[in-house]
N, C-alpha and C positions, 0 to 999 in steps of 0.2 A: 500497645500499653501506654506509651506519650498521649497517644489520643486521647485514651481513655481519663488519662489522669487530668489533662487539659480542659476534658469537658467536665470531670466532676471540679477542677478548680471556679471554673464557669459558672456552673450552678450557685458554689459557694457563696460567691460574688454577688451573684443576684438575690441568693437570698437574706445576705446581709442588707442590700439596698432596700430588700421589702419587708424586713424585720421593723414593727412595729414599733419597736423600744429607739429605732435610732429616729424617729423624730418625735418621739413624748419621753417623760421623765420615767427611770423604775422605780421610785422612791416608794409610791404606794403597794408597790407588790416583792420588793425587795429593802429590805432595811439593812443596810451596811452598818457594822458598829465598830470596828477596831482599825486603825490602820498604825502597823509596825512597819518603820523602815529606816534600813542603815544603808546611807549614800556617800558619796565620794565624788570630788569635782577634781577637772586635771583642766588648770588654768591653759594651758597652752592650746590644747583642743576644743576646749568648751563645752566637755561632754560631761555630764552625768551620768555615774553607774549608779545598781542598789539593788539589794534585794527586799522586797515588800511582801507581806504578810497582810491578807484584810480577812475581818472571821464577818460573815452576816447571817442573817436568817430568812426563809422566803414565809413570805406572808399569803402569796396564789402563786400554783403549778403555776412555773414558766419552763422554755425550754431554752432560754439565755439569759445571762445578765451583764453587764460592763462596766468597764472601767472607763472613766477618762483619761486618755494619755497622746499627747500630742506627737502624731512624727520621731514613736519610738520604737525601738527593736526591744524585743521578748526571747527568754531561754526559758525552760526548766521550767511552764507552765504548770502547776500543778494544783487539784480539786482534791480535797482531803488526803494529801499525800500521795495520789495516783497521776499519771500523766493526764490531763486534761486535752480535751478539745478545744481550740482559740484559732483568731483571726483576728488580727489587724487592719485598720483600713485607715491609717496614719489620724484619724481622731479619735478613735477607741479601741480597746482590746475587750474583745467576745468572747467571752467562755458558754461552749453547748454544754446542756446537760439538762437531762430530766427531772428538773430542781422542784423538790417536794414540798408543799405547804408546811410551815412550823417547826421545818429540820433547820438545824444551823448547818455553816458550812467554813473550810479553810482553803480561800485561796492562796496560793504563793507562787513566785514567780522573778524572775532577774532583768531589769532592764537597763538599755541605754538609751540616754535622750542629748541632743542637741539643740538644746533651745534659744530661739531669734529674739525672744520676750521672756521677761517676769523675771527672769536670772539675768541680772546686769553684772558686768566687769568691769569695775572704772578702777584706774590707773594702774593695769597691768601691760599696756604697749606706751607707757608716757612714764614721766619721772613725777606722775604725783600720787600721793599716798597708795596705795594700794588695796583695795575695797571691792563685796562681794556682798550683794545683796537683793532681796526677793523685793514684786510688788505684785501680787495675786489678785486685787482687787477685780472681781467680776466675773469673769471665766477662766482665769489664766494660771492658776497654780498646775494646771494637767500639762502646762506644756514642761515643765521639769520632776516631777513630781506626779506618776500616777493618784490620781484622786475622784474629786467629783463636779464637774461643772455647776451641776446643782445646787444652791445654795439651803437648799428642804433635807437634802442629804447631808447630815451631821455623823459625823467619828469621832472617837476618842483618838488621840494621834500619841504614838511614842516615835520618837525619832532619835537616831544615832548619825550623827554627820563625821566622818574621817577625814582629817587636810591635815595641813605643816601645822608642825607645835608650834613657830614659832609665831602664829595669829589665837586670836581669840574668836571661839562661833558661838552664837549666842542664835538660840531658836525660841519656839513657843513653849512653857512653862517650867519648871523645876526641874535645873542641872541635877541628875542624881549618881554623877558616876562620869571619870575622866581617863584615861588609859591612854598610855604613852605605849609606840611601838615604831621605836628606831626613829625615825623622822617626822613620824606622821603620830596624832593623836587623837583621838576618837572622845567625843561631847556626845553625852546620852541625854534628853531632855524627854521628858514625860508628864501628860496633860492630865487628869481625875476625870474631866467633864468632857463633854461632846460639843463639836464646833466645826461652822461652814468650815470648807476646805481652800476657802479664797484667804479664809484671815491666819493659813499656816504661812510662817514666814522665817528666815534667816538671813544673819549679817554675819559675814566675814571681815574682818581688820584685828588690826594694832588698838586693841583698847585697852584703859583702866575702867576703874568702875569704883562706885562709894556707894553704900548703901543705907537707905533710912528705914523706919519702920513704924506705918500708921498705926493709929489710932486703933485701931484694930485686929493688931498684927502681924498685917501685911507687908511682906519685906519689898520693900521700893526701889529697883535699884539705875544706878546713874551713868551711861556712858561715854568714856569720851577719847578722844584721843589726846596720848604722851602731850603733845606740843599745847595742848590746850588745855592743860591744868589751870592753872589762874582764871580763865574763863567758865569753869566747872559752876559753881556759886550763882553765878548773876545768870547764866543759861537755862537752870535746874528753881529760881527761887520759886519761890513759893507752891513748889511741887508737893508737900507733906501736907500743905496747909488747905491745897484744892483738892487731896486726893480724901484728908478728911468732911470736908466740906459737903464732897459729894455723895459719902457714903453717908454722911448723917440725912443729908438734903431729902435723897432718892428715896429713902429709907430701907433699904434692902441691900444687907452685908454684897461687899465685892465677892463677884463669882467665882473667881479662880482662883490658884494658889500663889501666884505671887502677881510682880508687875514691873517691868524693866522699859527705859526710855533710850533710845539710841539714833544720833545723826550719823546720818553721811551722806557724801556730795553725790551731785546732779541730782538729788531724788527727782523722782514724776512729779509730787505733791508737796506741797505743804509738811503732812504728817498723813501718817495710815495705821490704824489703830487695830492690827493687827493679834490677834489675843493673847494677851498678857504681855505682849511686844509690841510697843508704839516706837514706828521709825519715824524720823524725820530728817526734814533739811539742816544739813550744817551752816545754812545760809543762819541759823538759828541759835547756833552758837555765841555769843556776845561776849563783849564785856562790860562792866557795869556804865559805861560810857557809851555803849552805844544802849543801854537797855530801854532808855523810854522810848525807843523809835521803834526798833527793833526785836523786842524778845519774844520769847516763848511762849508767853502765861496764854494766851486764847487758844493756839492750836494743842497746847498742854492738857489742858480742860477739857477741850473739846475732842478728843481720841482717848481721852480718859473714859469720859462719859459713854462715849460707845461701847468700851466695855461688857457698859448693862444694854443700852440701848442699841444695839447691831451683833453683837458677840455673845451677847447670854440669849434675848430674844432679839431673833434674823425676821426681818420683814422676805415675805414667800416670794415677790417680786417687784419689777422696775418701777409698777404701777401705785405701791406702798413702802418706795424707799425715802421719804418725808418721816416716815416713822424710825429711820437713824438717824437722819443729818437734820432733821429740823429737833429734834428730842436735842442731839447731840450742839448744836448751837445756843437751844434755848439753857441747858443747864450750864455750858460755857459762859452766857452770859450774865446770871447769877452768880457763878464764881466769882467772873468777874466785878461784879457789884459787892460781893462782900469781900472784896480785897484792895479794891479803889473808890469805892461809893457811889454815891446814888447817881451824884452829876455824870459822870464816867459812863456810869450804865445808859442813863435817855439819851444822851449824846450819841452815846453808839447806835441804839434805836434808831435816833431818829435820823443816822445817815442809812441805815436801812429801810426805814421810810420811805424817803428821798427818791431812795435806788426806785425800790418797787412801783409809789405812785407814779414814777414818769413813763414805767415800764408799760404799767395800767394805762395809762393816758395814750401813748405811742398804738393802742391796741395788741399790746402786745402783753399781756397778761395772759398768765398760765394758770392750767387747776394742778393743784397741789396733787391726784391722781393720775395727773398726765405721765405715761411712762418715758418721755421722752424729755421731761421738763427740762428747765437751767439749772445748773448747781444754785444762784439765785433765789429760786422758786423753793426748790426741795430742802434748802439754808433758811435761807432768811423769813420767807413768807412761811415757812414750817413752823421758826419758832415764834413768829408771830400769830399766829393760830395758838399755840400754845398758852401763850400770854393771856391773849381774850378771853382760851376755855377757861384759863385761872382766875381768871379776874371776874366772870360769870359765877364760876362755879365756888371760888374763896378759896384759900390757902390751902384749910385743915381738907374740907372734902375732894380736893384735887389730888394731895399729898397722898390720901385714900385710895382714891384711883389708880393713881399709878404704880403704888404696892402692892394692892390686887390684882393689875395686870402683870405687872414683871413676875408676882407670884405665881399667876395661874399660868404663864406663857415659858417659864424658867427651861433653857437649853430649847428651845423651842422655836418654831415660826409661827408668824402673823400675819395677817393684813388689819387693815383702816375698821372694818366691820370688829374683829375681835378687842382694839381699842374703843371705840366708842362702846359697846357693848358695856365695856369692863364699867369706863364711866358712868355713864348713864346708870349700870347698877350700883354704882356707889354715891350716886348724886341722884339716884331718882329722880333724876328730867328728862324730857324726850330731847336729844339734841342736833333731830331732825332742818331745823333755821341752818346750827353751825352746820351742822356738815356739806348743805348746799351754799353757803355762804362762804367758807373756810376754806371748804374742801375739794367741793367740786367747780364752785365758780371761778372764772378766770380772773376778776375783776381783783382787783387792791381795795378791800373795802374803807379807804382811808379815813370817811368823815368816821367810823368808830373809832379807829384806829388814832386820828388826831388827838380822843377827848384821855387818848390815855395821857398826854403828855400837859393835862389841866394843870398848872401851881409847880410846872419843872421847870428845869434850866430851859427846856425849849418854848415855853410859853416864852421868857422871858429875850431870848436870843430871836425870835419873830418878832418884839415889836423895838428891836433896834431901828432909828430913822436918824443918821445922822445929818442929812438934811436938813429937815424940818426942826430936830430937835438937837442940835449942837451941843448946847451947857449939859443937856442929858448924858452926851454919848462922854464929854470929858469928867463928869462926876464918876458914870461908870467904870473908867478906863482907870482911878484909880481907888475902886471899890476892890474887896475880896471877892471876886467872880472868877466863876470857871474861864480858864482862856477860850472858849471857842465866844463867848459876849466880847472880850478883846477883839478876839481875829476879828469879826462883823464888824466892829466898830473901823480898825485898821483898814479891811477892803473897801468900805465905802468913803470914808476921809483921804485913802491914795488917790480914789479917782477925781477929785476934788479939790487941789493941792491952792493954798493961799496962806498967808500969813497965821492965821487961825490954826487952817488944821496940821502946818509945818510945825508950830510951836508944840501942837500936840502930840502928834508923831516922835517931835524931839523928847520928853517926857517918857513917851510908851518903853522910847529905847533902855533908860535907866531901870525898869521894871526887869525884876530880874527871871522871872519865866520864858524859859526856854522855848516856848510856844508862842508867846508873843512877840518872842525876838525871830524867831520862823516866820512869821506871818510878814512883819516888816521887810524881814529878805527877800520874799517872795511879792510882794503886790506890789516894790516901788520899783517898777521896771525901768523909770526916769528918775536918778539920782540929783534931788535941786543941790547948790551948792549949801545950803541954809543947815542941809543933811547927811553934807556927802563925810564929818569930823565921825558923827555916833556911827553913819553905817558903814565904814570900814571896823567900827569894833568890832562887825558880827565876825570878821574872818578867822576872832580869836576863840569865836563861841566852840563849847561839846559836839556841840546837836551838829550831826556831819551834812544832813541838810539843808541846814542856816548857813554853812561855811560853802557848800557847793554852789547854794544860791546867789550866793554875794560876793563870789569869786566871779562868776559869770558875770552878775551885774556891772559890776567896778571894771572890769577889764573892759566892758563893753562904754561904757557910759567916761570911764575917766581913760582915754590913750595915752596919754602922759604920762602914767602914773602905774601902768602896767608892769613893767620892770619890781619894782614896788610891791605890787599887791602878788607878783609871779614868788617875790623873794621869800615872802612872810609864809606862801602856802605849801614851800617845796618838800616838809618832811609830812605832809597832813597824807592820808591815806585813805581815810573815812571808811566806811562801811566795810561787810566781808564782799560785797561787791566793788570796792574801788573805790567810789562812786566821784569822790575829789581828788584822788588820785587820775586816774584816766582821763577827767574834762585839766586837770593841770599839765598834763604831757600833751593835749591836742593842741592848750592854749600856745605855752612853751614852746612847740614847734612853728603856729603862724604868727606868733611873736618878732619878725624879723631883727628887731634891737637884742632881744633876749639872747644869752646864751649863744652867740652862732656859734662856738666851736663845741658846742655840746648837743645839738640838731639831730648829730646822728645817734648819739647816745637815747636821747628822749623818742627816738623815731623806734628802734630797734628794742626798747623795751614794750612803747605799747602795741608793737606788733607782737611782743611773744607774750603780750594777753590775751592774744588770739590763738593763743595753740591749746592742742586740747588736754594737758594737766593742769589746764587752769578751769574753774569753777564754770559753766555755762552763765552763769549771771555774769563774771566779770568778761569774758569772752562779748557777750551780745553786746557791754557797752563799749568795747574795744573795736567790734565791726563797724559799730553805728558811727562813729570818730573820726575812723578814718577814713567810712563812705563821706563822710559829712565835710571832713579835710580833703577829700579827692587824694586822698596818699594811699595807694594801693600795689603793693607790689608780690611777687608771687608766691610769699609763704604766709602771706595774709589771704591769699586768695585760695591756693590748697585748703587752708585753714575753714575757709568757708563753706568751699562743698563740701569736706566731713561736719559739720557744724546743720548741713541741710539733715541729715539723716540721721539726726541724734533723737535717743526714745524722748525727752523733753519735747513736748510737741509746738510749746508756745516758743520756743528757742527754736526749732528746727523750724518755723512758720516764718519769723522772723529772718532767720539765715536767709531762705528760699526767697524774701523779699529784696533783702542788699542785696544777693547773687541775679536777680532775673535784671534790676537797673545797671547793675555793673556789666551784663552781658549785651546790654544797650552798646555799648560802645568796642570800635572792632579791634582793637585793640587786645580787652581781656576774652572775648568772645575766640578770637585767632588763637589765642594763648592757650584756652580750655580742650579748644577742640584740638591741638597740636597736639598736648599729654593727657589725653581723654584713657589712655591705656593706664596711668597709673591709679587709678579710681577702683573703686567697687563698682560693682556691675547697678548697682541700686544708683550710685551719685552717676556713671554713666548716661541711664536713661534719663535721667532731670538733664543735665546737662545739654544733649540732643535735644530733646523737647523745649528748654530755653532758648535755643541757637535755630529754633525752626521759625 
């Protein structure tokens, strides 16, 4: 009987490997519509439980159909309330059955998941805030959350999540019902419309919330955490004003029922526009002091506008993903234009420009079809195709287009064919040229591209020559001009330096734009003495990168006078990264006059910026400081190999850089490989492979 049952497990096996559905989509032959599910997370295991309910319908006899769920255990499988046939093979759960043309059907079923990704836990084994949240982008909501890899496969999704009352869960659409039971509290959230299974998502923390309500109304609402009240305002501004904007803009009412914004630390990204849930970086957080460097308003806009463009209608695949993130930057940048102006706007352009022609030139241009493209490509040259087709095709008949596509495409998927199509029918052109020019060629078509910026601030910022034309570049310097005609005038007069352009510099300083007092910070790498009265003012400046900049400088350029410049800048902080904080502890410490009875104090703070309840951004510039001071001792250097392995990849890339130089020398190399046992098996093998 073993035998028997061994070999019919055997066959099982095989015939899953040669079931046709596991390397094509079922979408065409099965249409999943419903998914119900009430889950539960037990921070200490990392496990996710649930029971999930999906109703769908078969479109052709098949004899399976699946789920995506990553490296998860199954109970209680059941096909219209009967025990069901299933098989797992840690990427999908299989249900057999002789599933008939045009019948609907009710799955259900109990799982647990343990998932390495998508479900992050930041600050439950450290002392910083304590936070719980998704990032599904692409294929990865199956690893905690049965679902659909598929982006073509759209559900309506109701969700119920269960944890401590004493947090707030916040998922995709309208809270409709909250229940307290003993400790724990259950958050029901429930969607009207259908949507990929990448843009389901949830955040666990300590929030408040404030709500506004568009133009429309649509109730907006605000995330933040306790401590971070006062920073609410300058983090959130203009969030009413671009969610109106956009909806008037696109022309086609917001698709879903409400819209909620929420940070928190280490995100992957930027922001992830998640439906009806945009998360993002608390790096993003401000206050009104840091906000012209720093804020929100483009990655705001721009996971706003996905909404329509990625979340109402899903581009089918990798090869047509320029149809969200290039849509989704180009209406970002309108926003932006009508809340800072026009100069604001070409200025932006044209360092997108910049980017792309060198890109071009390097041969290294991408077709905007490439599925493999740069974010780059699929950004920037995306919404600059858009630009051209508006500017070919005129305001009103574009405006046309793209309401007749978002209309005819609504909860739906796309590719590049059903866009232009849409076009072309509502502009009666053949837009055959664009789409080989645009779309498919690799090249930066810049000479069109240039004549856009005919009678702008970038015409005018191109024929700066402070060479040849001097009295020009001092008329302009104190004309009403955008600062980026300052900066150009500044970087070419720094390299330059004589009585002329000292006198001039000295002027620029009194100009009370913060951008032009950055610019000064940054290009006088040699402080003349003629300069050295106005540029110790910067140290007093907002802008925390004119006060970083010119800390650096002066320390470097006056030795004298360090003590001095160390005194003025010891309570400055600057950014939510540190950023004059951290280079003042590294100064502090090789300071030798400075401070000696306080060495250790400055030493042992910025090494516990290296630990991990602090922020990854202020952590990378904590490592880079002390690799850079050669001060390395061994809870900076534990710090490091967990710091290799963190899901931030541009932070873990980095770590893995200071860690392999540092293992240059036999010293930290002896040290790693002594307590190689108190690692995870992951920092283990980096570690070995370092030391080989």
């Amino acid at each position: 009987m073993k035998i028997i049952c061994f070999v019919k497990k055997i066959i099982l096996i095989f015939s899953l490997l040669s079931n046709p559905l596991l390397s094509a989509q079922q979408t065409g032959k099965v249409d999943f519509k419903t998914l119900t599910a009430a889950v539960s997370i037990d921070t200490l295991t990392r496990k996710v439980q649930g029971s999930v309910q999906f109703t769908f319908q078969v479109n052709e006899n098949v004899d399976s159909v699946f789920i995506d769920a990553k490296k998860m255990s199954f109970n209680k499988v059941k096909l219209n309330n009967q025990l069901a046939k299933s098989q797992t093979d840690g990427d999908k759960l299989w249900i057999y059955d002789k599933f008939k043309a045009h019948e609907n059907y009710l799955l259900t079923f109990e799982y647990t998941a343990t998932p390495y990704k998508t479900l992050y836990f930041v600050g439950w084994d450290n002392a910083g805030s304590n936070q719980m949240w998704t990032q599904g982008q692409g294929k990865d909501t199956s690893h905690w959350l049965p679902s659909f890899d598929d982006v073509n496969e759209k559900i309506t999704l109701d969700l119920t999540i269960s944890f401590n009352k004493k947090y707030q869960v916040i998922a995709n659409g309208l809270l409709m019902d909250e229940k307290e039971n003993g400790n724990l509290k259950s958050w029901h959230y429930t969607m009207k419309n259908q949507m990929s299974s990448y843009l389901i998502a949830m955040v666990i923390g300590k929030y408040q919330s404030k709500i506004e309500v568009s133009q429309s109304g649509i109730p907006i609402q605000y995330y933040f955490e306790p401590q971070d009240a006062d920073k609410m305002e300058p983090t959130y501004r203009y969030s009413k004003r671009i969610f109106d904007f956009l909806e008037t803009k696109i022309g086609v009412p917001f698709p879903w029922q409400d819209y909620k914004m929420i940070p928190v630390r280490d995100f992957l990204y930027a922001g992830m526009e998640n439906t009806t849930l945009t998360i993002f970086s608390d790096q993003f957080v401000v206050d009104s002091t840091s906000f012209d460097e720093r804020n929100f308003v483009n990655v705001n806009a721009h996971e706003l506008a996905h909404q329509w463009f990625g979340n109402f209608v899903t581009a089918k695949s990798s090869t047509h993903h320029w149809l969200q993130e290039g849509f989704a930057t180009f209406y970002a940048l309108l926003a932006e234009k009508e809340l800072f102006g026009n100069d604001y706007f070409y200025w932006k352009l044209y360092d997108s420009y910049t980017k792309l022609s060198v890109l071009s030139l390097q041969g290294q241009g991408e077709s905007l079809l490439n599925p493999k493209a740069s974010s780059l490509t699929y950004y920037e040259k995306g919404a600059w195709a858009l630009l051209m087709l508006q500017k070919r095709m005129g305001e009103e008949a574009f405006g046309k287009a793209i309401r007749q596509y978002l209309q005819e495409y609504a909860f739906g998927n796309v590719d590049t064919d059903d866009f232009i199509k849409e076009v072309e029918k509502a502009s009666g052109r053949d837009l055959k040229e664009f789409v080989q020019t645009w779309l498919s060629d690799t090249y930066f078509p810049k000479e069109e591209v240039i004549k856009y910026f005919d009678g702008t601030l970038v015409d005018d910022y191109s024929k700066i020559d402070c060479v040849n034309n001097f009295q020009t570049c001092e008329k302009r310097m104190n004309e009403s001009v955008y600062y980026p005609i300052k900066q150009r005038i500044i970087e070419q007069v720094s390299k330059n330096l004589n009585d002329y352009s000292i006198e001039l510099l000295n002027k620029a300083f009194a100009l009370p734009d913060e951008k032009v007092r950055q610019s000064l910070a940054e290009n006088l790498d040699s402080i003349p003495s003629a300069l050295l009265l106005n540029y110790e003012t910067l140290l007093s400046d907002s802008n925390f990168e004119t006060v970083e900049s010119a800390l650096f400088r002066l320390w470097k350029n006056s030795p004298e006078k360090r003590t001095v410049y160390l005194d003025q800048t010891n309570q400055v902080y600057g950014f939510n990264d540190l950023n004059v904080r951290i280079l003042w502890l590294s100064l502090a410490i090789i300071t030798p006059e400075y401070e000696q009875n306080e060495k250790g104090v400055f030493y042992e703070e910025l090494v516990n910026y290296t630990n991990e309840n602090q922020p990854y951004q202020v952590r990378e510039k904590a490592f880079q400081y002390l690799f850079d001071i050669q001060l390395v001792n061994r809870q900076m250097l534990d710090n490091l190999v967990h710091a290799t392995v963190h899901p931030v990849w541009q932070f873990s890339k980095s770590s893995k850089t200071v860690l392999k130089e540092l293992m240059k020398e036999a010293t930290y190399k002896d040290y790693l490989m002594q307590n190689i046992l108190q690692f995870s098996p992951s920092e283990q093998r980096l570690i070995k492979s370092l030391s080989e």
